[in-house]
C-alpha positions as CSV (number, residue, x, y, z in Angstrom):
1,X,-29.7,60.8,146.9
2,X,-27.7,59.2,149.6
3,X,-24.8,57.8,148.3
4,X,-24.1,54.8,150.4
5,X,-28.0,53.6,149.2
6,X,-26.8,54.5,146.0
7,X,-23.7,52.4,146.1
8,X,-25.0,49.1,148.3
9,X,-27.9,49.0,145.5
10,X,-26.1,49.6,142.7
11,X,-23.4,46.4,144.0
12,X,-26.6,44.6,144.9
13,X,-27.9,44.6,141.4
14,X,-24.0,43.6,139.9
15,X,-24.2,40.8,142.3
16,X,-28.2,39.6,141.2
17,X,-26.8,40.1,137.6
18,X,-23.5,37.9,138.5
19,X,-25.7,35.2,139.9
20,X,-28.0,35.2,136.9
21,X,-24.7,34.4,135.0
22,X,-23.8,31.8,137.2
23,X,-27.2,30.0,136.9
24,X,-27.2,30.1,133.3
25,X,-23.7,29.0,132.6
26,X,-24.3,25.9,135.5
27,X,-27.4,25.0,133.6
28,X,-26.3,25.0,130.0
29,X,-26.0,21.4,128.4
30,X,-23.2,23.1,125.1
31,X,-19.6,23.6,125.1
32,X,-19.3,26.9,124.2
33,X,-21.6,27.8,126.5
34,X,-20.7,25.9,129.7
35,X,-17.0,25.9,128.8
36,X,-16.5,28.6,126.4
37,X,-18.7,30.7,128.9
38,X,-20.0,32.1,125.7
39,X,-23.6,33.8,126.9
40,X,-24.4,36.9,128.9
41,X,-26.7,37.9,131.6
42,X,-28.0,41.7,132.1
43,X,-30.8,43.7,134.0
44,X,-32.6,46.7,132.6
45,X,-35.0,48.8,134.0
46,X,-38.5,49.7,132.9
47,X,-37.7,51.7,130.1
48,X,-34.8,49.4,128.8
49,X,-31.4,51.1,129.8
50,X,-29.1,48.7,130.8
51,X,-28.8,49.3,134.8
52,X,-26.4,46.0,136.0
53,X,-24.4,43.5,134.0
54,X,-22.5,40.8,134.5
55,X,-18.7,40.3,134.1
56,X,-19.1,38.1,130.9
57,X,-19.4,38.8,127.0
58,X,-18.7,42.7,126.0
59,X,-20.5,42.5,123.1
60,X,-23.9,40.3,124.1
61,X,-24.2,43.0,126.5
62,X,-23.8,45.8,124.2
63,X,-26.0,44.1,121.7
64,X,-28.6,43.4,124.5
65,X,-30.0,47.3,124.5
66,X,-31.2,46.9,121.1
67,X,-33.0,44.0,121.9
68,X,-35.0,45.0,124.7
69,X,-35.4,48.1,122.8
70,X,-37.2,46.5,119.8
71,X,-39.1,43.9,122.2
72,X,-40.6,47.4,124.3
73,X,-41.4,49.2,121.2
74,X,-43.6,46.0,120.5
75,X,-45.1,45.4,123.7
76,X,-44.6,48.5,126.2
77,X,-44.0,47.4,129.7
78,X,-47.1,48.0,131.2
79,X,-48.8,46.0,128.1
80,X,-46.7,43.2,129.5
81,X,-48.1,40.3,131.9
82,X,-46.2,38.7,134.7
83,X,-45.0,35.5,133.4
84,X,-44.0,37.1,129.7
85,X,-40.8,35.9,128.5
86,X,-39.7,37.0,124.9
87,X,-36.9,35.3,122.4
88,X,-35.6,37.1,119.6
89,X,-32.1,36.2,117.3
90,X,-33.2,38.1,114.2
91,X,-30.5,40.2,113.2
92,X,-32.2,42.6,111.3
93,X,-34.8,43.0,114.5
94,X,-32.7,43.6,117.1
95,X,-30.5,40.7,117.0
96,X,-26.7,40.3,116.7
97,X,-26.2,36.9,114.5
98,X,-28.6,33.9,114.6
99,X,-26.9,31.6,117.0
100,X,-27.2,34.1,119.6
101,X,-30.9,33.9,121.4
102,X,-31.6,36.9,123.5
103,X,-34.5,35.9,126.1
104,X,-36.2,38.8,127.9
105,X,-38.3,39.0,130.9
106,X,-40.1,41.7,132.4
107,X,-40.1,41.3,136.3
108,X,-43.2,41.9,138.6
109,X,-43.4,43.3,141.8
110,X,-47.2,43.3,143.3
111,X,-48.3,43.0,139.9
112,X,-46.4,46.2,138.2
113,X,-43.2,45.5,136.0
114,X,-40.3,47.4,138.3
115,X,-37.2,46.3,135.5
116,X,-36.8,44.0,132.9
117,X,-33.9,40.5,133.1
118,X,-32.2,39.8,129.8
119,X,-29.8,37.1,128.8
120,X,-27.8,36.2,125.5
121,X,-26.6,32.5,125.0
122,X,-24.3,32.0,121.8
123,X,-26.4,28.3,120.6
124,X,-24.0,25.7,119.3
125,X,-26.8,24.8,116.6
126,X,-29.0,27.3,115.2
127,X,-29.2,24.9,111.8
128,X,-28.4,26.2,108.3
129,X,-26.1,25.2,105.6
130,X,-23.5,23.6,108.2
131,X,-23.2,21.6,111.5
132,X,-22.6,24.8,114.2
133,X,-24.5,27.3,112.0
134,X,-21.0,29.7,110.8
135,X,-20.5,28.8,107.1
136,X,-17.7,31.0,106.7
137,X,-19.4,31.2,102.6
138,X,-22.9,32.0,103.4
139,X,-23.8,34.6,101.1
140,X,-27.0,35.4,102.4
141,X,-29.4,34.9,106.2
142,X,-31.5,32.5,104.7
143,X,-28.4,30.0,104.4
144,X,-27.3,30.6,108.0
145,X,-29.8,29.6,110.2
146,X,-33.2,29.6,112.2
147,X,-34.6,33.0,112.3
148,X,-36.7,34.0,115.3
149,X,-38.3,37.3,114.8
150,X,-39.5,38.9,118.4
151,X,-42.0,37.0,119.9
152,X,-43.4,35.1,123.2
153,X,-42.1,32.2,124.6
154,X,-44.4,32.5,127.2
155,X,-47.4,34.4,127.5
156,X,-49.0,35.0,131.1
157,X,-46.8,32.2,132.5
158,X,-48.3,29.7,129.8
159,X,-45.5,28.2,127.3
160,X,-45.7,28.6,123.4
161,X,-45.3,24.9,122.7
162,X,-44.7,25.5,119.1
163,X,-42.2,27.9,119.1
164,X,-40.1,24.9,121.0
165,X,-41.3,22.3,118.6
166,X,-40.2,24.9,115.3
167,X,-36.3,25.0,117.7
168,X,-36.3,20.9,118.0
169,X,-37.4,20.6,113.9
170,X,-34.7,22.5,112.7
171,X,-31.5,21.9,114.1
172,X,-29.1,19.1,114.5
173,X,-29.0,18.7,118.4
174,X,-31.9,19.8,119.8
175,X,-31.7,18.3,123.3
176,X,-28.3,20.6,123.7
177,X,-30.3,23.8,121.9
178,X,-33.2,23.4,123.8
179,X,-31.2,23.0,127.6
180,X,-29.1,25.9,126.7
181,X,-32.7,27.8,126.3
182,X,-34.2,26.6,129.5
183,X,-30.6,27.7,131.3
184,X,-31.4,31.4,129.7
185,X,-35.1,30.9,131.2
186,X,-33.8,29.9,135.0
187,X,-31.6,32.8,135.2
188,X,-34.2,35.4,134.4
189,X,-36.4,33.3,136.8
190,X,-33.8,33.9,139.5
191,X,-33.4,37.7,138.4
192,X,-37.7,37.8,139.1
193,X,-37.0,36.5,143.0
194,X,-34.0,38.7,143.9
195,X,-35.4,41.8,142.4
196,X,-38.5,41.1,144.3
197,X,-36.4,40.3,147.1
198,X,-34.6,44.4,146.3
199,X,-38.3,45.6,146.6
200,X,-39.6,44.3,149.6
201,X,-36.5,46.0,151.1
202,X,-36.3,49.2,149.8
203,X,-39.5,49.8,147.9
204,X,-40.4,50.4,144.1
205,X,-39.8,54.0,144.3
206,X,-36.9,53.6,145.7
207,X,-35.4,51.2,143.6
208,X,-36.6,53.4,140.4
209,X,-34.8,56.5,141.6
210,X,-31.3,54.8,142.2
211,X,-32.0,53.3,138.4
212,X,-32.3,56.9,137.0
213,X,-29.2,58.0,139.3
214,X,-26.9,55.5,138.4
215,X,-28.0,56.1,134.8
216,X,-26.9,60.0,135.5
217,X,-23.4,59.2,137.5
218,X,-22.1,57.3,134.6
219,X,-23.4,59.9,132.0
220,X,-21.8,62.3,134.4
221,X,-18.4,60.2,134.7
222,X,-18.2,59.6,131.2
223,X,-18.2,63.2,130.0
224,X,-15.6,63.9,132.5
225,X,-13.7,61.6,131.2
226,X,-13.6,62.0,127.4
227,X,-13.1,66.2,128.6
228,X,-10.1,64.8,129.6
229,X,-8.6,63.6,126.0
230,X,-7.2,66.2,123.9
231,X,-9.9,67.8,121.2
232,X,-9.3,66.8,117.4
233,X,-10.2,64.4,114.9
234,X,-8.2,60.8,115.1
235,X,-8.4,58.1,112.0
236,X,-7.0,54.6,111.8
237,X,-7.5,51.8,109.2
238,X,-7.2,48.6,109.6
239,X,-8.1,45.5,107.1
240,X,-10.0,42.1,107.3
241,X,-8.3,39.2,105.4
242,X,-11.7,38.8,103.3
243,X,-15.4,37.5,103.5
244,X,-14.8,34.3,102.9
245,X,-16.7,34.4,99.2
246,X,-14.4,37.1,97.2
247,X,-11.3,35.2,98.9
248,X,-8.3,37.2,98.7
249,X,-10.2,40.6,98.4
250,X,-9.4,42.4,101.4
251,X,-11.9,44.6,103.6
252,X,-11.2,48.0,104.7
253,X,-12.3,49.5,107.7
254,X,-12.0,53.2,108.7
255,X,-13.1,55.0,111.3
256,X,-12.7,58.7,113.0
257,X,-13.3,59.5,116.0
258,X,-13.7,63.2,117.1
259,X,-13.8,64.2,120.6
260,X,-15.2,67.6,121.1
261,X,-15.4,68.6,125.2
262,X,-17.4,66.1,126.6
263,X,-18.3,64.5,123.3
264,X,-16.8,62.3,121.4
265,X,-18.7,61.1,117.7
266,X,-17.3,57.9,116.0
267,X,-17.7,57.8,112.2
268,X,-17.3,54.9,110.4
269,X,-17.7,56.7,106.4
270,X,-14.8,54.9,104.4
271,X,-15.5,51.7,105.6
272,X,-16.1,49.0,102.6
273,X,-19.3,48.4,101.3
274,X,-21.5,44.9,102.6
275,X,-19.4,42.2,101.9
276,X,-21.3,39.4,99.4
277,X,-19.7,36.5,102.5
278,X,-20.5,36.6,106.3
279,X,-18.7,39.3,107.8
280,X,-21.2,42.1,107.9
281,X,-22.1,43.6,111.3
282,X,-25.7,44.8,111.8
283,X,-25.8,48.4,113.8
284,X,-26.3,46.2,117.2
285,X,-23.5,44.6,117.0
286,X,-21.1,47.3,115.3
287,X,-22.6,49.8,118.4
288,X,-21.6,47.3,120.8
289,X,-17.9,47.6,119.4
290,X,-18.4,51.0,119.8
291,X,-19.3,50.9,123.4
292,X,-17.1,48.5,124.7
293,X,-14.1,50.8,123.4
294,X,-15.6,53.3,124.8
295,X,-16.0,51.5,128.3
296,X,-12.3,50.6,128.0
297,X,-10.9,53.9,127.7
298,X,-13.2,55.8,129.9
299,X,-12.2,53.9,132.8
300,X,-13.4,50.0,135.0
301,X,-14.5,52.1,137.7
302,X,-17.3,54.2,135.9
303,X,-20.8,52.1,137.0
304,X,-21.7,50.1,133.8
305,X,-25.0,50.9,132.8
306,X,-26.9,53.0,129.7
307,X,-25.6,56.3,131.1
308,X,-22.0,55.5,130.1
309,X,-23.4,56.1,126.4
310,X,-24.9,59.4,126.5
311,X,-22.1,61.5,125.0
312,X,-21.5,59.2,121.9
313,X,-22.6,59.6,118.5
314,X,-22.2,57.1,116.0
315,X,-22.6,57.4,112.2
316,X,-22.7,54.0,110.6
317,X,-23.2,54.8,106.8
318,X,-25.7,52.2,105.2
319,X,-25.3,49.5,102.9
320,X,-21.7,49.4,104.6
321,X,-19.9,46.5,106.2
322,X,-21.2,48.6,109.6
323,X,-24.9,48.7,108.4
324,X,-25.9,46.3,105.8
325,X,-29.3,45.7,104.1
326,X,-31.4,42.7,104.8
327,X,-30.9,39.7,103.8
328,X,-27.0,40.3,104.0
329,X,-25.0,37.3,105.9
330,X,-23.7,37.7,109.2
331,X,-22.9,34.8,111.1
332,X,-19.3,35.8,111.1
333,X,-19.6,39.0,112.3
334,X,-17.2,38.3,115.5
335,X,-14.3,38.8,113.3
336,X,-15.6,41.7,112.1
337,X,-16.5,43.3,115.3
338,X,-12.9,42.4,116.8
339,X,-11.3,44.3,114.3
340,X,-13.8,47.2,114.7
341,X,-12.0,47.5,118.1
342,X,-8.3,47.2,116.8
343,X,-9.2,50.3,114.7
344,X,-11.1,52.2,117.2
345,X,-8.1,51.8,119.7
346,X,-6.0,52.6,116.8
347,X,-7.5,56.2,117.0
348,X,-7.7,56.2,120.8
349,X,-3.9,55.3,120.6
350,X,-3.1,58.5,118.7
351,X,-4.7,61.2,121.1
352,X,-4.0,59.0,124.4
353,X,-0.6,56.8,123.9
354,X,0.8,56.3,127.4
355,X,-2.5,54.8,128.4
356,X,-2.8,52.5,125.5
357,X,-1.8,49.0,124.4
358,X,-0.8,47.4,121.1
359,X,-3.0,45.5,118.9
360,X,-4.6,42.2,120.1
361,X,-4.2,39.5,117.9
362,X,-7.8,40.6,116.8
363,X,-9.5,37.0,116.5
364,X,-11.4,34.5,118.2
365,X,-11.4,31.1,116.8
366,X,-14.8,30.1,116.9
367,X,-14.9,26.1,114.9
368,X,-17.7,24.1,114.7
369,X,-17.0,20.2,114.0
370,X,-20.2,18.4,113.0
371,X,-20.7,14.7,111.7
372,X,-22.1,11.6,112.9
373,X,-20.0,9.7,116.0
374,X,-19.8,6.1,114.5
375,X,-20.3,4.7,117.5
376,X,-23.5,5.6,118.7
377,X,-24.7,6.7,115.0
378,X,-25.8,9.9,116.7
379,X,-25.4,13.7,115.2
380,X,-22.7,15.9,117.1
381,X,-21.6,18.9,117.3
382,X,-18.5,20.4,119.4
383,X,-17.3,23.9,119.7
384,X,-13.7,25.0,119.7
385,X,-12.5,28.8,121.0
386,X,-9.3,29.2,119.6
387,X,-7.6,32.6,121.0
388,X,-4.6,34.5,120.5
389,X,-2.9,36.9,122.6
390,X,-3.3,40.4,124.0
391,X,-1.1,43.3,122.8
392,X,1.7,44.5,125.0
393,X,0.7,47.7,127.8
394,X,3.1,50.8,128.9
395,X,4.4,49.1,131.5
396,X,3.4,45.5,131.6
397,X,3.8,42.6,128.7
398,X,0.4,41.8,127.2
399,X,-1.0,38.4,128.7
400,X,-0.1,35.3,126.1
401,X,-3.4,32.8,125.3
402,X,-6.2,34.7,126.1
403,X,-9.3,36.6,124.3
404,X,-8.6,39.9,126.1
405,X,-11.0,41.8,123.8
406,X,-14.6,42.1,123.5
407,X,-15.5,38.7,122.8
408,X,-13.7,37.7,126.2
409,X,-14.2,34.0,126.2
410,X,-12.6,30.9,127.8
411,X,-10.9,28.5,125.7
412,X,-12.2,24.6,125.6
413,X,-10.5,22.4,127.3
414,X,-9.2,19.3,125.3
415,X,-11.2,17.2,127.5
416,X,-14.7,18.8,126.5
417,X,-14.1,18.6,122.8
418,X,-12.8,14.6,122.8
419,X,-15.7,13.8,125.5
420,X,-18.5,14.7,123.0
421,X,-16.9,13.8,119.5
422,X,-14.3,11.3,117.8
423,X,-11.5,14.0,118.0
424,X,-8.2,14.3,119.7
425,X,-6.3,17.1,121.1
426,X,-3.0,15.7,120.0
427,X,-0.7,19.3,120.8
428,X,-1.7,22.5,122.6
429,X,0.8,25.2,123.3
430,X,2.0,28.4,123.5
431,X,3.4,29.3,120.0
432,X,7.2,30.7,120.4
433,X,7.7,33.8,118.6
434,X,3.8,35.0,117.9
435,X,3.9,38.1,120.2
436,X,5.1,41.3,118.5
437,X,8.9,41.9,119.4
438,X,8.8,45.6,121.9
439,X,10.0,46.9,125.1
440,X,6.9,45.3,126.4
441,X,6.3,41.9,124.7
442,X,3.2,41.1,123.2
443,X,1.1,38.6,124.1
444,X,2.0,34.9,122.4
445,X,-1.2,33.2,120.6
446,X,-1.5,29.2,120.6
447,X,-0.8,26.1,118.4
448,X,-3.2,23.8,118.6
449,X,-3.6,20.2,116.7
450,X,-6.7,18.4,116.4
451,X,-6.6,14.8,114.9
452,X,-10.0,12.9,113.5
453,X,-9.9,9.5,115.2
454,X,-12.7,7.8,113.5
455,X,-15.4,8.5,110.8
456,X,-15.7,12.4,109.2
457,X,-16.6,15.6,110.2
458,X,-16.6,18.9,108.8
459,X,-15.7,21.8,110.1
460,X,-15.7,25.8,109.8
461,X,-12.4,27.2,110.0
462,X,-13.0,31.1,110.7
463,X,-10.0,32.3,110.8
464,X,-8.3,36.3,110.6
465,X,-5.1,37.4,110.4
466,X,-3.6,35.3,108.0
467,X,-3.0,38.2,105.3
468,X,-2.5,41.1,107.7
469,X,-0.9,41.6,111.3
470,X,-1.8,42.6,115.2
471,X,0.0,45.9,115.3
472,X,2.9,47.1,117.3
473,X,3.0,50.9,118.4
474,X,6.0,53.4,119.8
475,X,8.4,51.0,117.8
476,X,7.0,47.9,118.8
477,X,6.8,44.9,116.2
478,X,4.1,43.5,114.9
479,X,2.9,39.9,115.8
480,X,3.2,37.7,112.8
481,X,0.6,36.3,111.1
482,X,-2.0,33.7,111.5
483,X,-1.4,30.1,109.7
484,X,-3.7,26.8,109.4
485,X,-2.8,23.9,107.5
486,X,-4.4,20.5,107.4
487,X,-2.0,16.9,107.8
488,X,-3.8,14.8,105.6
489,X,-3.2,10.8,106.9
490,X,-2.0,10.3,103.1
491,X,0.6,12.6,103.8
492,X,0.2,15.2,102.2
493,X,-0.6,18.7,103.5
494,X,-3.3,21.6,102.6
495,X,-2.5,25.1,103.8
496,X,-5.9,27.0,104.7
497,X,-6.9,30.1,103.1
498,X,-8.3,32.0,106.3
499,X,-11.6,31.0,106.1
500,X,-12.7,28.1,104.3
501,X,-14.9,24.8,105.7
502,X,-12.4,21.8,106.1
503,X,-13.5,18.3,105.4
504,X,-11.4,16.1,108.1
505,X,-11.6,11.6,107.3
506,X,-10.2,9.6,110.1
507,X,-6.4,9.8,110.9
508,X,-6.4,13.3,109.3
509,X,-5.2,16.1,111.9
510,X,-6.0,19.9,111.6
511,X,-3.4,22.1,113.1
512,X,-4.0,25.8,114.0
513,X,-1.7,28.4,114.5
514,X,-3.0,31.8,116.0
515,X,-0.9,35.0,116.3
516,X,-0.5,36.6,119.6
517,X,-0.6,40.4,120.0
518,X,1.6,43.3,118.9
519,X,4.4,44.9,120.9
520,X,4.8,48.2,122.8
521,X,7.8,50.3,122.9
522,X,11.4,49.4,121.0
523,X,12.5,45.9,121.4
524,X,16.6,46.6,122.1
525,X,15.1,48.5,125.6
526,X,13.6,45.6,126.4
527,X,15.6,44.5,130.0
528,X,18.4,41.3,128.8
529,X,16.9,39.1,132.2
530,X,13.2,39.2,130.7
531,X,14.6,38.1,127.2
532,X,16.4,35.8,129.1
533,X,12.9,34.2,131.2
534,X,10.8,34.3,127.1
535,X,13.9,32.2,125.8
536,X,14.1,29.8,128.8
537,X,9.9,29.4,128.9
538,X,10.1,29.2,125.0
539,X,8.0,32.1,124.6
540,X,10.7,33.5,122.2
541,X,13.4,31.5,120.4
542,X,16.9,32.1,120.1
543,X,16.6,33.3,116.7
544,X,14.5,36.3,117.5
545,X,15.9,36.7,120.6
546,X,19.5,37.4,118.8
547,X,17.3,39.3,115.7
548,X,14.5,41.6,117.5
549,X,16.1,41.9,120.6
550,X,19.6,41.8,120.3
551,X,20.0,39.0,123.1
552,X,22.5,36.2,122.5
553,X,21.9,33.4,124.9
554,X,23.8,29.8,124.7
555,X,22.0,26.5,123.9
556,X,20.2,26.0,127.4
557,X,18.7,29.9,127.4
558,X,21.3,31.3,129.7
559,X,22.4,35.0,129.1
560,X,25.8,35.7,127.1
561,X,26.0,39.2,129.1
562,X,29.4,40.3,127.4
563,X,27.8,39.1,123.5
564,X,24.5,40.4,124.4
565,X,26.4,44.2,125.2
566,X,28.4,43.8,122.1
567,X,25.3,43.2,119.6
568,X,23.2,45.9,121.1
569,X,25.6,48.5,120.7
570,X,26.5,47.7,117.7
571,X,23.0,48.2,116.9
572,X,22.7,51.2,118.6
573,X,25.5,52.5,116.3
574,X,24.0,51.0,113.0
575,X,20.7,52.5,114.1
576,X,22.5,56.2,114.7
577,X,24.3,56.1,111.3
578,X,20.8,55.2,109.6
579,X,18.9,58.0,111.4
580,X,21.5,60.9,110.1
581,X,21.7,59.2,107.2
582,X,17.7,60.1,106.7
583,X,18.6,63.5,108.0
584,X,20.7,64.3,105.8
């Protein structure tokens, strides 16, 4: 094929799939969706590989293929009439948890399907137990949620009025759930025109054979790639705080990942059993861990389509955390997924180190705060998106306040949150100290205090990494842990377990601590000016500064060059002596 059709097609169908997530994230009515940017928008071809995505949610897009997988093993594509649109959530049927709402939509050209347009919105309300649909104790799906197996929302171009009137009688805001789903419908409707558009220019054919060689350059790419990483058999564990039910009881994940040649299988046996609470990932969303790591360390510049997956294999042992049996919970599964990727990088680390970073701080925030606004005597529910920070890189310091893993979502702004409920963003900052100590800093997480202002509300805190720590690599610290404690307007204080649902009355304030990311390389290398700039932009205090890095500076952050000299070679000495000691 010619290459530069090849290439102006392939950017033409990133660009239709960018647009599609610009339409639906401009539509939405939610907070996490128009803020949190928490959806995804895709484009498939007819026999569901993923051909273009957009630059938005990892895993909706990973999770996405088994979607439109199960939806064209019920209806084949050229069963399908123009006007179709299908909706799906189910987890157990393609689905990832049941506040995300895949919408699917084959799209006609002179009356034959030529690809397929698929979006994923995370909905703030799904209904279930709790306001926000996460009750971090579910211990089952029937307790979390509407379930929508795969059907049609449309049929021929004609709505399905009562799957819309089944959405609006079972959760708590259905104006807000409803105009999310009409933003997923508009951007497959604009994914319809500009593929059409594609067709009239260069044809049907056409269009199908640059599908099938994209498909085979990223295959191609791939296996080239992984050839690349030295052959063997590389394990990591890593631990989840607990499910939320047994509290206390930690989770162990394992995984191995074997790279043979061009292949490379991931094995997840040794992972703990399904967990009684919500933190079980259904093999959607535990493949799309898989891929994403996958996509990371094979390289940005690889196309991203179906073809990038070719040379995997995954084992996902059932009845596992990985693979659980129906009707196991799994609104939580985020968590669970995040630290699916610390452990996969953790083996990744081992056979590739100079291209890989520390742990994240292996968490994203997601609270829902429900109650009635006394004012109006209306239901509400607001989304918070509390992140952490990524780990630190050979070469660079990781990047403080920011999901940098494969949730990748935007934090909400204090404005969004006290616009649409009776709470106040009384403190948000950087927290000093949370990034791992290491030649290359990691990442700080964020403090965060939310005060009730009137009335009650209850919320989910879903939090990780209050028990265990983002981890620090070639003698890099680790970022400390995760804390949440509540400042009751009596005056007395309750520390949070790390996942528990908090009742908040007026004049109560919930603050939230979140760790950053672990460090890279040994901390006493790290250059005395860039201690210097964490201590005067209180990313670091004094106190660590003098203790991790062996940095003294005076009261205002300024260097003490001569003390700062004396102290590290004095631990340079200390750390000699030690080292023959251990010799000897």
């Amino acid at each position: 094929m010619d290459p530069i059709t090849k290439e102006v097609v392939r950017y033409r169908l990133s660009t239709i799939a960018d647009e599609m997530e610009m339409t639906l994230l401009r539509a939405a009515y939610s907070v996490i969706v128009k803020e949190g940017l928490d959806a995804s928008s895709a484009v498939f071809d007819r026999s569901g590989n993923n051909i273009a995505q957009a630059a938005a949610i990892p895993i909706h897009l990973g999770c996405m293929i088994p979607a439109v997988e199960t939806v064209l093993r019920r209806w084949p594509v050229d069963e399908m009439a123009p006007g179709d649109v299908f909706i799906l959530n189910d987890p157990y049927a393609g689905g990832t948890h049941l506040p995300d709402i895949a919408v699917i939509r084959p799209l006609f050209h002179s009356g034959r399907a030529v690809a397929l347009a698929a979006t994923m919105s995370h909905h703030q309300e799904i209904g279930g137990m709790v306001p926000g649909s996460l009750p971090p104790n579910a211990t089952d799906l029937y307790q979390e949620g509407l379930r929508l197996p795969p059907m049609k929302l449309y049929d021929a171009g004609t709505i399905v009025e009562p799957i819309f009137d089944i959405l609006r009688a079972n959760v708590r805001t259905p104006d807000v759930v409803l105009g999310d789903l009409r933003a997923q419908l508009a951007a497959c409707h604009l994914a319809e025109e500009r593929i059409g558009e594609l067709v009239d220019e260069i044809g049907g054919a056409e269009l199908a054979a640059v599908m099938d060689a994209l498909l085979e350059q990223s295959a191609q790419l791939t296996a080239e790639r992984i050839s690349a990483i030295p052959d063997g058999t590389y394990t990591f564990t890593d631990y989840l705080d607990d499910d939320g039910v047994r509290v206390g009881q930690r989770i162990v994940i394992r995984a191995a990942v074997t790279i043979d040649g061009s292949a490379v299988h991931i094995d997840f046996t040794g992972t703990d059993e399904q967990t009684k609470g919500p933190y079980n990932c259904v093999p959607a969303s535990s493949i799309a861990a898989v891929y994403y790591v996958l996509r990371a360390v094979t390289g940005a510049d690889i196309p991203n389509n179906s073809g990038c997956y070719r040379s995997v294999r995954i084992t996902l042992p059932p009845g596992t955390l990985v693979n659980p049996v129906e009707p196991a919970p799994v609104n939580s599964r985020t968590a669970t997924l995040l630290r699916l990727c610390d452990v996969l990088f953790g083996c990744f680390q081992q056979a590739i180190p100079d291209r890989m970073p520390a742990a994240q701080s292996g968490q994203l925030l997601v609270m829902n705060f429900g109650g009635t606004d006394p004012e109006t005597g209306k239901l509400f529910v607001t989304s918070e998106l509390g992140v952490g920070g990524m780990g630190g890189r050979p070469g660079l310091d990781g990047v403080d306040a920011v999901e940098a893993s494969a949730s990748n979502c935007m934090n909400v702004p204090a404005e969004a949150i006290e616009m649409e409920s009776p709470l106040r963003v009384v403190q948000w900052s950087v927290w000093p100290d949370s990034g791992g100590a290491g030649r290359w800093r990691g990442g700080c997480g964020t403090e965060k205090v939310f005060e009730l202002t009137a009335g009650e509300v209850s919320a989910n805190y879903r939090g990780e990494r209050h028990t265990s720590r983002a981890w620090g690599v070639e003698g890099g610290a680790d970022a400390p842990s995760s804390r949440a404690v509540v400042h009751r307007a009596d005056g007395h204080d309750d520390e949070l377990p790390s996942k528990t649902m908090v009742h908040l009355e007026a004049g109560d304030q919930l603050r939230v601590a979140l760790s950053g990311g672990g460090g890279y390389g040994d901390p006493l290398t790290r250059p005395e000016q860039d201690v210097e700039r964490d201590v005067r932009d209180h990313r670091v205090s004094r106190a660590e500064a003098e203790d991790l890095y062996g940095v003294m500076t005076d009261d205002r952050g300024h260097l003490l060059a001569d003390a700062t000299r004396d102290l590290r070679a004095r631990r340079a000495a200390q750390r000699s002596g030690d080292e023959e000691e251990r010799r000897a």
